[in-house]
N, C-alpha and C positions, 0 to 999 in steps of 0.2 A: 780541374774538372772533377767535378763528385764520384764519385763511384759507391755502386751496388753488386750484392753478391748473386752469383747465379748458383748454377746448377752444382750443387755438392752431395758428398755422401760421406762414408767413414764406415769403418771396420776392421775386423780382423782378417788378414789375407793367409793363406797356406797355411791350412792346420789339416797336420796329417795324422790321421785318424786310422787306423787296424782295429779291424774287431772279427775275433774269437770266438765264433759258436759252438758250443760244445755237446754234442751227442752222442754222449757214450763216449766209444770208441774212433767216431766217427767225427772231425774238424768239419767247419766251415769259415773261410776266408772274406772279409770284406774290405778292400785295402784303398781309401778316399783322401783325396786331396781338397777341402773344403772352406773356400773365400768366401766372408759375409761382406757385405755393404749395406748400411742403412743409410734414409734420410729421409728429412719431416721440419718440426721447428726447430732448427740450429742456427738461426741468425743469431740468435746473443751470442753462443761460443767463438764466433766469427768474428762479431764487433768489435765483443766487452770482455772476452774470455769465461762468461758464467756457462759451466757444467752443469745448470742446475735442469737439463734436458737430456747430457747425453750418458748413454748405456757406457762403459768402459771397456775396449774392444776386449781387455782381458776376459770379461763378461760372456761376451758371444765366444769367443775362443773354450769358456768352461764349458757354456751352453755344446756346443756341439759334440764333446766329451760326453757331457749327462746325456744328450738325446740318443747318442749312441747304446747308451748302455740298458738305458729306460725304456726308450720306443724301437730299437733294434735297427739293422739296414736291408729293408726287405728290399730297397732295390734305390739309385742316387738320387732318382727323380722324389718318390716317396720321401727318403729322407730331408729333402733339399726345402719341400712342400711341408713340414713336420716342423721346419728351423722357419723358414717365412711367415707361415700363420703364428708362430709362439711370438716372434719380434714386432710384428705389426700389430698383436692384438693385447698382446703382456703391458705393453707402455706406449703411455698415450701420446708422446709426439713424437713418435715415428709412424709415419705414415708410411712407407713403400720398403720393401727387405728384398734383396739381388741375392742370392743365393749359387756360385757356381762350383762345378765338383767336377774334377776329375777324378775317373775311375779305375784300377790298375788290376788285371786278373790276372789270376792265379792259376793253373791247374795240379788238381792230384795229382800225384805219384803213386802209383796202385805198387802195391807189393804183396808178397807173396802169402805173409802175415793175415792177419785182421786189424791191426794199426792202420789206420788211414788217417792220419795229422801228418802229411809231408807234403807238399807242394813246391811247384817251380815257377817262376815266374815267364808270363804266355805276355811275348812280343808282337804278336800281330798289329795291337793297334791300342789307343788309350781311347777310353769311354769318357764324354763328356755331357755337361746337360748342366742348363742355368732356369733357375725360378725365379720369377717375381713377381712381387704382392701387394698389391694395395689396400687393400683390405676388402677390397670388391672384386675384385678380378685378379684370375692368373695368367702367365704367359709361360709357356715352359718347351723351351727350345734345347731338344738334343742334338747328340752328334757322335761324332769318332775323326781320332786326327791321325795318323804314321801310320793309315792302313797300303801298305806297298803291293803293288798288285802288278802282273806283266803278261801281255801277250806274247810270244813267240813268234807270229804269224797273223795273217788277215789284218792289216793295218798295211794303208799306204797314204800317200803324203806330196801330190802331184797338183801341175793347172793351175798355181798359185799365181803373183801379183810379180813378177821380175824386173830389175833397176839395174845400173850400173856395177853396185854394190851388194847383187844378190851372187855367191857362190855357191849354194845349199844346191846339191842335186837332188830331181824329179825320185822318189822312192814309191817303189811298185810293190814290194815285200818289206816290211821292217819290223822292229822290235816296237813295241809300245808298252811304256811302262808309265806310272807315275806312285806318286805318293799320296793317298785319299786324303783330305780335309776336308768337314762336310755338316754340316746342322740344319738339322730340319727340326718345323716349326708345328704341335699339336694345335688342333682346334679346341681341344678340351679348355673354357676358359672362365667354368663358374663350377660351383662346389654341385650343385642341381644336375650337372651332368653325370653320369658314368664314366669314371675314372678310367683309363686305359691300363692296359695289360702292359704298363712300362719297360719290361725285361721283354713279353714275347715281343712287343713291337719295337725293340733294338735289333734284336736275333732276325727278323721280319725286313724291317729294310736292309740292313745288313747284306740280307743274303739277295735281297729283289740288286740292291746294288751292283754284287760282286757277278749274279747270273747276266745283269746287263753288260757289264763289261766284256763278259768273256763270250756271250752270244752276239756283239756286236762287231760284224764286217766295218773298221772302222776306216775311214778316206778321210778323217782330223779327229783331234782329240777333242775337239768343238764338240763335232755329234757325239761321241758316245758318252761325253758327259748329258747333253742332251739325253738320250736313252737311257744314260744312271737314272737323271731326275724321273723322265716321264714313268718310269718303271716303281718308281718308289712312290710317286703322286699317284699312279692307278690302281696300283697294290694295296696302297695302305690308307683305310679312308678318312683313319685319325688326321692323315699329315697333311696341312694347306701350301707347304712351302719348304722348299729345298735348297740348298745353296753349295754349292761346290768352290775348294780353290785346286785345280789339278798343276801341279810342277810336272812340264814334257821331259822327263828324266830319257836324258838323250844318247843311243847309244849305236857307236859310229864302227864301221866298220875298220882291221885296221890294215894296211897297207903291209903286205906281206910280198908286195913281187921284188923286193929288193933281194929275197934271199931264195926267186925263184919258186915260189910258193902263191899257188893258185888261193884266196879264201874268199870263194862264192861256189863252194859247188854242193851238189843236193844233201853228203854228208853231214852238211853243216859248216858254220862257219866260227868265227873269231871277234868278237866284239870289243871296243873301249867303251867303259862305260865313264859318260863324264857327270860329275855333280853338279858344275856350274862354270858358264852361267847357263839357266835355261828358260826354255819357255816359258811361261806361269798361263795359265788358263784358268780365269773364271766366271759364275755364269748364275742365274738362278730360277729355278724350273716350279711354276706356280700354277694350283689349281684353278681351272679359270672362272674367272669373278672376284678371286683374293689379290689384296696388295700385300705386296713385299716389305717385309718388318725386321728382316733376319739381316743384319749390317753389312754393306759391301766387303767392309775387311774383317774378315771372321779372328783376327788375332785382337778385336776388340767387343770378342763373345765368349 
């Protein structure tokens, strides 16, 4: 049977990139994780072996070094949108440039001094956002992934679907915790628009996020990812599209009457927290009239 080639790309993947601003006295931290992918006319390289089309991913790997240093990193998405238009528009058979980045923050360490170049590295959560370019159109879907978050309370978990093999008891009060994964999708998608405010509108859903979560009486983790999206789709009128993967990070009460030891009473109690296996909850919350673009499995965003 013949064969033909489909869909390809090539690049340079994981180049990590620190950059150092320096004011005065005063540092600024920019610390990126930045995979290229291009692809255009590459069928000879594929056939016949001739290079005589493609960039060298050594190339884009320097490229991203110089743009750092030349056009600076006012924020991942800018910079991501800075490296796509130079690839798409620098050399003519490349047609389309994937651009994705992750972001890793930093915060100062104030001291007591006027030296301000020290920083710790801030676990909440990793910043991410991917570009891409045709030379006509952009597509630029961000996100955040290890953002861990937990109720205490207001979460119950009852009236469900029961079989033979259902053991899980009816829960009226519980812990709800999970670990955020999440990319939501700008409408910004030609140069003719007004660029958004990239950094406020992370900060922005962000936080419409995290206020959903913790102002939602939740009776499944269904709704209040529900609530995440709808809160981040009303709030913020850049975004057409949201997508969640929540892991039900499950944590079971643990059996203390063997040693005579009551653990439910209004003090407080005693929890196992287990890692796995666990639930996985996913969903995706769309402004209505848009279709969904943003890929079922975000570990392939």
């Amino acid at each position: 049977m013949p064969t033909i080639l489909g869909q390809n790309q090539y690049g340079k993947a994981e180049n990590r990139v620190v950059k150092i601003t320096r004011d005065g006295a005063t540092h600024h931290i920019k610390d990126l994780n930045v995979s290229v992918a291009l692809s255009g006319d590459m069928d000879d390289v594929h056939y016949n072996g001739s290079n005589a089309n493609v960039l060298p991913t050594d190339t884009t790997k320097n490229t991203v070094y110089a743009f750092a240093k030349e056009h600076g990193i006012e924020s991942a998405e800018q910079f991501g949108i800075h490296l796509a238009r130079h690839f798409v528009t620098s050399q003519q058979p490349i047609h389309r440039a994937r651009i994705r980045i992750e972001e890793y923050a930093w915060e100062r360490i104030e001291t007591s001094g006027e030296a301000r170049h020290s920083f710790v590295r801030t676990g909440q959560e990793t910043r991410v956002t991917q570009v891409t370019y045709d030379g006509e159109s952009w597509e630029v879907v961000s996100g955040l992934k290890d953002l861990t978050v937990m109720n205490s309370t207001d979460s119950e978990f009852w009236g469900y679907v029961k079989d033979r093999y259902t053991t899980l008891k009816e829960a009226y009060d519980r812990i709800l915790a999970t670990s955020v994964s999440s990319r939501w999708r700008f409408n910004w998608t030609d140069d003719a628009q007004p660029t958004p405010d990239w950094d406020a509108s992370y900060a922005q859903v962000k936080q419409h996020m995290l206020r959903a979560f913790a102002e939602t009486y939740s009776l499944s983790l269904q709704q209040t990812l529900y609530q995440m999206g709808s809160r981040v789709i009303e709030e913020c009128a850049e975004v057409d599209e949201i997508r969640f993967s929540l892991p039900n990070s499950h944590h079971f009460l643990v059996d203390l009457e063997p040693f005579g030891i009551k653990n439910d009473t209004p003090d407080g109690a005693v929890y196992f927290a287990a890692d796995r296996p666990y639930g996985l909850i996913e969903a995706t919350v769309l402004r209505d009239g848009c279709e969904p673009r943003i890929p079922v499995d975000l570990t392939n965003l």
